[in-house]
C-alpha positions in Angstrom: 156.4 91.3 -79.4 156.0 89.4 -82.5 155.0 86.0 -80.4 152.2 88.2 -78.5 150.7 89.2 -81.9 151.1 85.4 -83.7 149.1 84.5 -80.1 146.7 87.3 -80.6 146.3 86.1 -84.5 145.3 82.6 -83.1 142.9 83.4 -80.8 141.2 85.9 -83.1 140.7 82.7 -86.1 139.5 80.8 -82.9 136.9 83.1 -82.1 136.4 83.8 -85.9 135.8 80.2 -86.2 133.6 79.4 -83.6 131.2 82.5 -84.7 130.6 80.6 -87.8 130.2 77.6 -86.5 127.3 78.9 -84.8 125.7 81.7 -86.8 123.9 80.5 -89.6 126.2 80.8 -92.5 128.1 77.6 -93.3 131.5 77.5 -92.7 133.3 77.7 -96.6 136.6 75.5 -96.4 139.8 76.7 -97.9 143.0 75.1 -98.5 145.5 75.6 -95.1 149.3 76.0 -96.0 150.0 73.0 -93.6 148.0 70.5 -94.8 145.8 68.1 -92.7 147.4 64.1 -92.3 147.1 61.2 -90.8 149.0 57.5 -89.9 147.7 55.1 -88.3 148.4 51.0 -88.1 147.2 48.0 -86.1 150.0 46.6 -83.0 148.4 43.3 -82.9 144.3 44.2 -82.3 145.6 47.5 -80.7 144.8 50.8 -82.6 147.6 53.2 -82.9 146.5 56.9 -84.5 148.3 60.2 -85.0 146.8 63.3 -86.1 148.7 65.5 -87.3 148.8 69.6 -89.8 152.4 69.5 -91.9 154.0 72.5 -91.9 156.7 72.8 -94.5 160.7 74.1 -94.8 159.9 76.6 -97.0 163.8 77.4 -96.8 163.7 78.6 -93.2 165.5 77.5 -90.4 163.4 75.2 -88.3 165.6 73.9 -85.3 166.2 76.6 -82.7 164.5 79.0 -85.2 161.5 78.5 -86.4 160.8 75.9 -83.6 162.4 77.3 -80.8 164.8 75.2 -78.4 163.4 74.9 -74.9 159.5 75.5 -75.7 156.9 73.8 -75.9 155.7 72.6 -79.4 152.8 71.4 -81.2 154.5 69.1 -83.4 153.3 70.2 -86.1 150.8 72.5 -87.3 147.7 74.3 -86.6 145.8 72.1 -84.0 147.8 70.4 -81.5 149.0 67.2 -82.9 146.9 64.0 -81.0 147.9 60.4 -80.5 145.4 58.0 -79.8 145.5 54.3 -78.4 142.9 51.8 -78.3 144.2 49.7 -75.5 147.2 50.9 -73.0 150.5 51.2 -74.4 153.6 51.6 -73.8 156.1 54.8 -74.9 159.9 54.3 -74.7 159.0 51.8 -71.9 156.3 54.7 -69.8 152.6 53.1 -69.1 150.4 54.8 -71.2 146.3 53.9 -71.0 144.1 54.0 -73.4 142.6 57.1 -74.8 143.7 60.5 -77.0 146.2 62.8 -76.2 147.3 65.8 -77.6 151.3 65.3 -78.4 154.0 67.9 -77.8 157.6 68.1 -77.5 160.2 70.4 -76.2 163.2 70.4 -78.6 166.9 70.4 -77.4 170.1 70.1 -79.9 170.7 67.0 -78.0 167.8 65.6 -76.3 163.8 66.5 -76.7 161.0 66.0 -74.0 157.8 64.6 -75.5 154.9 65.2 -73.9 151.1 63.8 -73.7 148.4 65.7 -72.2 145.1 64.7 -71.3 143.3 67.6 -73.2 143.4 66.4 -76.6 141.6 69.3 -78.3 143.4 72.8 -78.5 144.8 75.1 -80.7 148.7 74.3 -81.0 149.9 74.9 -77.8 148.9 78.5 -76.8 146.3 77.5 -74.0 149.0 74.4 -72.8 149.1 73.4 -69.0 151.5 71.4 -67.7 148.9 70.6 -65.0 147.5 68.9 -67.8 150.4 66.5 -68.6 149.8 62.4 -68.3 153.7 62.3 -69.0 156.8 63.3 -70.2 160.0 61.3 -71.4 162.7 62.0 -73.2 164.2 60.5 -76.4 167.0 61.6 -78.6 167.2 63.4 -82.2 168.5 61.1 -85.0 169.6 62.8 -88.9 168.2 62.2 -92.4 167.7 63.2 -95.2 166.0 66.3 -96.2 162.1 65.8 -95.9 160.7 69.1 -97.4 157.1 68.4 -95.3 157.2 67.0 -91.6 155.5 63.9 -91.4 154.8 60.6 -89.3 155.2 57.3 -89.6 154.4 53.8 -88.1 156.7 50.6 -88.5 156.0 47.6 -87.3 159.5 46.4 -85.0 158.2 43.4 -83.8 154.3 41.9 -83.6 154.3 43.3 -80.6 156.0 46.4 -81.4 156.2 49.8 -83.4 158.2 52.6 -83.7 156.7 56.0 -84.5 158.5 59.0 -86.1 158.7 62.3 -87.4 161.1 63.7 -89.9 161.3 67.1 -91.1 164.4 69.0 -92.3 166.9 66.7 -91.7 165.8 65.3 -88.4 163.9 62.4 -87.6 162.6 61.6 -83.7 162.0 57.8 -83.1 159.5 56.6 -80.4 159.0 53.0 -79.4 155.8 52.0 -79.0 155.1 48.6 -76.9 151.8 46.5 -76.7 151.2 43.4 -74.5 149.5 42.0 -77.3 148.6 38.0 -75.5 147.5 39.9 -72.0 144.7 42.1 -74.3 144.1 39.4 -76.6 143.4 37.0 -73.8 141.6 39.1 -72.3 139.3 39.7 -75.0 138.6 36.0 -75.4 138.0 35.2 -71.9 135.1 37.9 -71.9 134.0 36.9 -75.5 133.3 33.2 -74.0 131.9 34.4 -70.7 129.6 36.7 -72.4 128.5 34.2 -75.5 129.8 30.9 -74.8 129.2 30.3 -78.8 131.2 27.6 -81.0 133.1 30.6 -83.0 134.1 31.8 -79.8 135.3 29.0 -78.7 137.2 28.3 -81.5 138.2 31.7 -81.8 140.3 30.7 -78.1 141.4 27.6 -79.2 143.4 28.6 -82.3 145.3 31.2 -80.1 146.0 29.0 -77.4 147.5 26.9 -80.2 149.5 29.7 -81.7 150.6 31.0 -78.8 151.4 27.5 -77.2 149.7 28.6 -74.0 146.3 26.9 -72.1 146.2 24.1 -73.9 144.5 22.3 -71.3 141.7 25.0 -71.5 142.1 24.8 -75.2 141.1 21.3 -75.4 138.1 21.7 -73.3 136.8 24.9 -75.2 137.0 22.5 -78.3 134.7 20.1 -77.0 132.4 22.5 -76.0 132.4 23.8 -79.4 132.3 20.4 -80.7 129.0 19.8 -78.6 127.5 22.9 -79.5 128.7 22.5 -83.8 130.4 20.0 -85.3 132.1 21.5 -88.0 135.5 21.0 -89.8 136.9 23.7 -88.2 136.7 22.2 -84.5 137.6 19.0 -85.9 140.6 20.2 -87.1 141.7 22.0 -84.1 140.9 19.0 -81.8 143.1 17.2 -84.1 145.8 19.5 -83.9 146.1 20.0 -80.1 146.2 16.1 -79.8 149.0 16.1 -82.2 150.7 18.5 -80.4 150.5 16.5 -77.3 152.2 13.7 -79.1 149.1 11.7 -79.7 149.3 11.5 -83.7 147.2 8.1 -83.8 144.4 10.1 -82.5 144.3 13.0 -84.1 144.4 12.0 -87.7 140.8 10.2 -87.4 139.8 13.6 -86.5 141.6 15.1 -89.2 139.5 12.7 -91.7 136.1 14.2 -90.1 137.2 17.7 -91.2 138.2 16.8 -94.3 134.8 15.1 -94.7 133.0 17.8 -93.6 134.9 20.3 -95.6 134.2 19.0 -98.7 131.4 21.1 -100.7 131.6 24.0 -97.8 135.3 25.1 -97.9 138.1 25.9 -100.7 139.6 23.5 -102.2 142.7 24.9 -100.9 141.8 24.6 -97.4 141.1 21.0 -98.0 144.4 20.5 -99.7 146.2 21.8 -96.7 144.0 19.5 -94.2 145.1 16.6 -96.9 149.0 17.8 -96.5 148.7 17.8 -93.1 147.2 14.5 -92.4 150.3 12.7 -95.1 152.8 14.6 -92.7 151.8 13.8 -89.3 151.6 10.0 -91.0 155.1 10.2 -91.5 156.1 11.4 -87.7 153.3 8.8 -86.6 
């Protein structure tokens, strides 16, 4: 009985809110008891974003009360809780593509299902379908201490890598969240140089291919080609740094000269003290 009416309550502020929305009275804003928040972070050039309302403990029981076990929750507040992804992902090792999602959970004592559904936008989790679902996976509960509001959080684990959780009361839920980084990175190059085969972008290729150790062939002919197009310190410098990578010392350091040159007056000082600490230490291993 009491769930029937707390439904009914919803969908009568829905309606409520809606009707002012479109009449012409402006809506008046006033404070919610679970308080809007958000957490977002970079995983390499990938966009990771939760959206979230914090209820808080307010001295209740939450797990098995409050939050039933065994039905589908919100995680949170208010509006469904969304996730949202700039480039496909990976959760606790399950393909995820780009896009928003609303986030829910099923709780358990021991385990909880997490779900993503397409339909982003809804109010908690009264008008739910599991028709609706992208996925579900399961992770388990973790303890800690008291946090009086729920919250999330991102970490970087790796550069690759993130975990993100939520911790109210005394639990915390832990998801991994997984980027090929170099596959969208890559990818973003090879279409940056197809669609403007510019100097930067060039360059922009180069220097990855060099910190990633990977096409370094391909690196040292997207050099020249920004070479030909600008000849600037910065493609001077990365010329001379794939040839001293391929053990060819004796020709890079001329090159390394030409960049500082052509630094000189146009960069920091501190840049050209780190081409100058360079050059005296690929001397010594010449």
């Amino acid at each position: 009985m009491q769930r029937t009416q707390t439904v009914a309550a919803c969908l009568a502020l829905a309606v409520w809110a809606g009707f002012l929305s479109s009449g012409a009275p402006a809506q008046v804003l006033t404070p919610r008891a679970s308080p809007a928040a958000s957490v977002g972070m970079k995983i390499g050039t990938t966009d990771v974003e939760v959206r979230y309302h914090r209820p808080a403990v307010k001295g209740r029981k939450i797990w098995g009360g409050l939050v039933p076990y065994g039905e589908v929750w919100r995680l949170g507040a208010n509006d469904a809780t969304t996730v949202r992804f700039s480039d496909p992902v990976k959760m606790e090792g399950k393909d995820v593509p780009a896009g928003t999602y609303a986030f829910f959970a099923i709780p358990g004592p021991d385990a909880w299902t997490l779900i993503l559904n397409r339909r982003a936008e809804q109010w908690g989790a009264y008008f739910y379908k599991e028709s609706e679902d992208l996925l579900r996976f399961q992770v388990k509960p973790q303890t800690g201490p008291h946090a009086e509001w729920m919250s999330f959080s991102l970490t970087p684990a790796t550069p690759e890598s993130a975990v993100l959780e939520m911790a109210w009361e005394t639990l915390r839920l832990p998801v991994r969240i997984d980027v090929d980084v170099p596959r969208i990175v890559w990818g973003n190059l090879d279409k940056a140089i197809a669609e403007k085969p510019d100097a930067d972008n060039y360059l922009y290729a180069v220097n990855y291919a060099l910190e990633r150790g990977e096409r370094l062939d391909e690196a040292m002919t997207w050099v020249d080609k920004a070479l030909a197009l600008e000849e600037g310190f910065w493609g001077y410098e990365a010329k001379a740094k794939l040839l001293q990578r391929a053990g060819k010392a004796d020709d890079a350091l001329p090159l390394l000269d030409k960049a500082i040159a052509l630094a000189r007056g146009k960069a920091p000082q501190g840049y050209i003290d780190g081409l100058e600490a360079m050059k005296a230490a690929w001397k010594q291993e010449a």
